[in-house]
C-alpha positions as CSV (number, residue, x, y, z in Angstrom):
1,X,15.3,16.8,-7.5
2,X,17.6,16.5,-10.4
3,X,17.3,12.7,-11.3
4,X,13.8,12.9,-11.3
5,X,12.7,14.9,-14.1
6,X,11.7,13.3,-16.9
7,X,10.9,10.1,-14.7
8,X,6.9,8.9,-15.5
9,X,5.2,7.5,-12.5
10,X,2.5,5.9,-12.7
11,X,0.2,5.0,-9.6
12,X,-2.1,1.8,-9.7
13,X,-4.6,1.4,-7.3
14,X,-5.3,-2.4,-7.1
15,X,-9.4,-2.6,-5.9
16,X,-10.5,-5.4,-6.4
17,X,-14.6,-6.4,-5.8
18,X,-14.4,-9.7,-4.0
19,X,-13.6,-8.6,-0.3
20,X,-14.4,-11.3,1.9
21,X,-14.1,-9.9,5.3
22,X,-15.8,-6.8,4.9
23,X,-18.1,-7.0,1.7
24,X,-17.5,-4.7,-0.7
25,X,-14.8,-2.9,1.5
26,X,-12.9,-1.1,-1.5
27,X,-16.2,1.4,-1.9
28,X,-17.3,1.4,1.7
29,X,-18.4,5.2,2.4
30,X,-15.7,6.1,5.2
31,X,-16.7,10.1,6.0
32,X,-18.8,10.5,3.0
33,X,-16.8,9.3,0.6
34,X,-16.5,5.4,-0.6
35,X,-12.9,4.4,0.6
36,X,-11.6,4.3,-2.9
37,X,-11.8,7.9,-3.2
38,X,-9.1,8.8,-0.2
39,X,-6.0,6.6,-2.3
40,X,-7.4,8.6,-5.7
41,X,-7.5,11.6,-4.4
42,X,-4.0,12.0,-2.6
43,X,-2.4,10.0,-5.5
44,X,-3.9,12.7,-7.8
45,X,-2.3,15.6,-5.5
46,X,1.0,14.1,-6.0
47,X,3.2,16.4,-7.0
48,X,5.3,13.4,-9.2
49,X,2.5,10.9,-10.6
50,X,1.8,11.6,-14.2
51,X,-1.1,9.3,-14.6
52,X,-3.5,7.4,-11.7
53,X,-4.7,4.0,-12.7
54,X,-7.8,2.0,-10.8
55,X,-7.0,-2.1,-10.9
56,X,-9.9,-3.6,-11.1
57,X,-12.1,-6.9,-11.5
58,X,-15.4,-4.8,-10.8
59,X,-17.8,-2.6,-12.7
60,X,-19.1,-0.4,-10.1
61,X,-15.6,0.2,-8.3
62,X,-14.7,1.5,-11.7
63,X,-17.5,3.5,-12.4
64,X,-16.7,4.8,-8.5
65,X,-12.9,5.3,-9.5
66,X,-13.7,7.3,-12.5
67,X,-15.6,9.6,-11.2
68,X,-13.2,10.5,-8.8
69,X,-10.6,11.3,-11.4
70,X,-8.8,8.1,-12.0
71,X,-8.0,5.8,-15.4
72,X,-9.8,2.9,-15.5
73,X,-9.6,1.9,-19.7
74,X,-10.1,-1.6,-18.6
75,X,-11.0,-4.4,-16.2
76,X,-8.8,-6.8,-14.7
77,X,-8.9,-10.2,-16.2
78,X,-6.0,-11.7,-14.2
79,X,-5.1,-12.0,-10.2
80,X,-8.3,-11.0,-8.6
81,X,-8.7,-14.3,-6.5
82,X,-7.7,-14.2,-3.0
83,X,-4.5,-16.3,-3.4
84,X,-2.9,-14.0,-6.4
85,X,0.2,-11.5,-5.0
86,X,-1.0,-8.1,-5.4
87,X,2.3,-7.6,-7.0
88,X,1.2,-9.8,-9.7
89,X,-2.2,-7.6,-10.2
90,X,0.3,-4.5,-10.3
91,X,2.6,-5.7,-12.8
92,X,-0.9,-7.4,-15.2
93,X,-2.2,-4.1,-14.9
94,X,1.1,-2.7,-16.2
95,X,0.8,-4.9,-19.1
96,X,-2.8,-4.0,-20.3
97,X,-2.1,-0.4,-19.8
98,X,1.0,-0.7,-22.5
99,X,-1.4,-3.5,-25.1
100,X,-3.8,-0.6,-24.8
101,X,-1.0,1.9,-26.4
102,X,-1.1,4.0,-23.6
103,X,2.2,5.4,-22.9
104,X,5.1,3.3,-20.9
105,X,5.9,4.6,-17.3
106,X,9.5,4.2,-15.3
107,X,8.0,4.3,-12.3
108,X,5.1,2.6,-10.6
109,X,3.7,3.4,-7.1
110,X,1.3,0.8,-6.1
111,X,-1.3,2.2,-3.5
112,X,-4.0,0.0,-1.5
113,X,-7.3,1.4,-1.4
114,X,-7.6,0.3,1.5
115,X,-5.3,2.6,3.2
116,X,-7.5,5.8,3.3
117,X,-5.5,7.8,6.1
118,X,-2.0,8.4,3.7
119,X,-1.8,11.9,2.1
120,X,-0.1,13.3,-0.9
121,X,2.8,14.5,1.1
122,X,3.4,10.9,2.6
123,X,3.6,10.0,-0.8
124,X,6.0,12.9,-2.0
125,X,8.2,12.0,0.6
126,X,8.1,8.5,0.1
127,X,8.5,9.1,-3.6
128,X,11.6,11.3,-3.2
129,X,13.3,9.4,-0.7
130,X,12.9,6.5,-3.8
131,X,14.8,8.7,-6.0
132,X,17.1,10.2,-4.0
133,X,18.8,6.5,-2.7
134,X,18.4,5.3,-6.1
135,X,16.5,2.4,-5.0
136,X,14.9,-0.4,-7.4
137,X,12.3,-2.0,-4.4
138,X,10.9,0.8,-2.1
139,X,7.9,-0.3,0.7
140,X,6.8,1.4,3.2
141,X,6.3,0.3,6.6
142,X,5.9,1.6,9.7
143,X,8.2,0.8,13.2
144,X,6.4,-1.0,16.2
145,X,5.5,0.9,19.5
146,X,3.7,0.0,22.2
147,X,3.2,-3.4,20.7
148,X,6.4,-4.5,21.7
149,X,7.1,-7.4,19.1
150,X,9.8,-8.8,21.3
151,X,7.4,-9.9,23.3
152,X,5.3,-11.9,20.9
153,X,3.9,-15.8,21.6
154,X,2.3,-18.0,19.8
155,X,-0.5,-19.7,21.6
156,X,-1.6,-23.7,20.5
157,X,-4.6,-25.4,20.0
158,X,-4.4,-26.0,24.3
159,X,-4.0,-22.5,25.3
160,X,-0.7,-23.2,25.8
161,X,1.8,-20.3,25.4
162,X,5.1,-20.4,23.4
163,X,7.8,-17.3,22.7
164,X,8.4,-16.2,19.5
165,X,11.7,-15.2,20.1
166,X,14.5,-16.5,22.5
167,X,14.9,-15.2,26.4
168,X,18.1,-13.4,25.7
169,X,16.3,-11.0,23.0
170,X,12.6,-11.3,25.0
171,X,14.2,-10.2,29.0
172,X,16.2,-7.6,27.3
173,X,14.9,-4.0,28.8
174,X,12.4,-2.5,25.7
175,X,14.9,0.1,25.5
176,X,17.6,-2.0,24.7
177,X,16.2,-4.1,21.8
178,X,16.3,-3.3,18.5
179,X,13.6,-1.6,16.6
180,X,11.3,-4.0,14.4
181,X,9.2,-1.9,11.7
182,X,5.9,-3.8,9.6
183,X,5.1,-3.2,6.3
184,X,2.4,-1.6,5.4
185,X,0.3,-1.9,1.4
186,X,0.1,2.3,1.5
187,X,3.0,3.3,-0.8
188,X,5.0,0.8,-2.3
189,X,7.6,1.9,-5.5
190,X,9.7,-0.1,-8.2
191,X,10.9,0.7,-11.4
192,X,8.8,-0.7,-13.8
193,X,11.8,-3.4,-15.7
194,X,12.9,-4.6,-12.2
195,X,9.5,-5.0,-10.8
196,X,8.8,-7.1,-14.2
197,X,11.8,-8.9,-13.9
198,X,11.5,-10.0,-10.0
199,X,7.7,-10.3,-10.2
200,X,7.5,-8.9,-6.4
201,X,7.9,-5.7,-4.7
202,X,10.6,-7.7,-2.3
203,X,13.0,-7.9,-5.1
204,X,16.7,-7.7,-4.9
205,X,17.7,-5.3,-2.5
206,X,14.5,-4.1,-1.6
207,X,14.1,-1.1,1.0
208,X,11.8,-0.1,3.8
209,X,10.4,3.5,4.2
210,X,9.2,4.5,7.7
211,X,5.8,6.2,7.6
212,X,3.5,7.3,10.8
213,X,1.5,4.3,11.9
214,X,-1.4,6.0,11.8
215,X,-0.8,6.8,7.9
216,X,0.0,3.4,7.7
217,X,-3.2,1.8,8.7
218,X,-4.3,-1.0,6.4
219,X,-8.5,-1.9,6.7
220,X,-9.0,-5.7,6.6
221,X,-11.2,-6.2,9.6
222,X,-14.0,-4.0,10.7
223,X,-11.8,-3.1,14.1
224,X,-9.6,-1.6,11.6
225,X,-12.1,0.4,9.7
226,X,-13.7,2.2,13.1
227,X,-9.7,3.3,14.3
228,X,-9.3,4.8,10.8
229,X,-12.5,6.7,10.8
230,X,-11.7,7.7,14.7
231,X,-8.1,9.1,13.4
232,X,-9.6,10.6,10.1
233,X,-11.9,12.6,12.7
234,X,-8.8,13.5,15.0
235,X,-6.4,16.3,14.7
236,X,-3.7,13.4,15.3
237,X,-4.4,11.7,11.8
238,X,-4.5,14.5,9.9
């Protein structure tokens, strides 16, 4: 694609060591490999990232990210609390990777370790379809199926049931309301001066990129972590 070339892309993968629901989830072995490894690995197959950076506030996922082929000069020293916006760790890491004197980058794609099932090509495609709508804010997400959000409730302290949304959207035939799409943390994509400017990934404009759900899968409880390692041993997830 034309108005890519020359464009530097840089990939951080934010891994940070305090993971409260599953302990140590960022280097979890997930088919003989810690879970790291999967993000590293299809980021460095890219066919567009120039450089792959680890985030990160622990020694031994860097010494794991390393030797799996990724950058990591430094350690975190900012936004590895549970409160912090990983946009925030994205755009610190941005900043110690330029006071190091390493080279400036157009282009960051921020990719959760913690989304082992997305490949090199989802990336390539998401990466292109970045470029080639001249976007500023792309995230990826994925469209709901069989969990029909239209039917969502909220339940109180009780037991007692309440709609999410009103009867005219929540009767309509599931063929007849609108699609509703989630984001997911597996490929996310700014330039680097808006991303600085905004401070978030939902900046001005920002876009949504479709990718198969199972891709898409984000590990933060261990329910998650046993359907990932079911797909990742299914000819549906690969």
């Amino acid at each position: 694609m034309d108005n890519m070339v020359n464009k530097k892309v840089i990939a951080i993968i934010p891994a940070r060591g305090g993971s409260k629901r599953i302990p140590k989830k960022n280097i979890l072995e997930i088919h003989g490999k810690p879970m790291l490894a999967w993000t590293i690995e299809a980021a460095l197959k890219s066919k567009y990232i120039d450089e792959v950076l680890v985030s990160t506030d622990d020694e031994e996922i860097a010494n794991i990210g390393k030797r799996y082929g990724a950058k990591v000069p430094f350690l975190r020293s900012l936004n590895s609390d549970d409160h912090s916006p990983i946009s925030l760790a994205t755009i610190h890491a941005l900043d110690q990777w330029e006071d190091e004197g390493y080279s400036k980058h157009e282009i960051v794609v921020q990719l959760m370790a913690n989304c082992p099932l997305r490949t090199s090509s989802d990336i390539d495609d998401s990466i292109e379809n970045f470029f080639k709508k001249d976007l500023d804010f792309q995230i990826s997400c994925f469209k709901y199926g069989w969990m029909n959000p239209w039917w969502a409730h909220e339940i109180d302290k009780q037991g007692l049931a309440k709609p999410v949304f009103p009867e005219s959207e929540r009767m309509k035939r599931s063929q007849d309301q609108p699609d509703l799409y989630c984001p997911t943390g597996a490929i996310w994509i700014s330039r680097v001066k808006e991303l600085k400017k905004s401070q978030s990934f939902y900046g001005s404009g920002y876009s949504f990129f479709p990718i198969n759900w199972i891709k898409a899968i984000d590990i933060d409880e261990y329910e998650d972590l046993e359907m990932a390692k079911y797909f990742m041993n299914s000819k549906i997830g690969k």
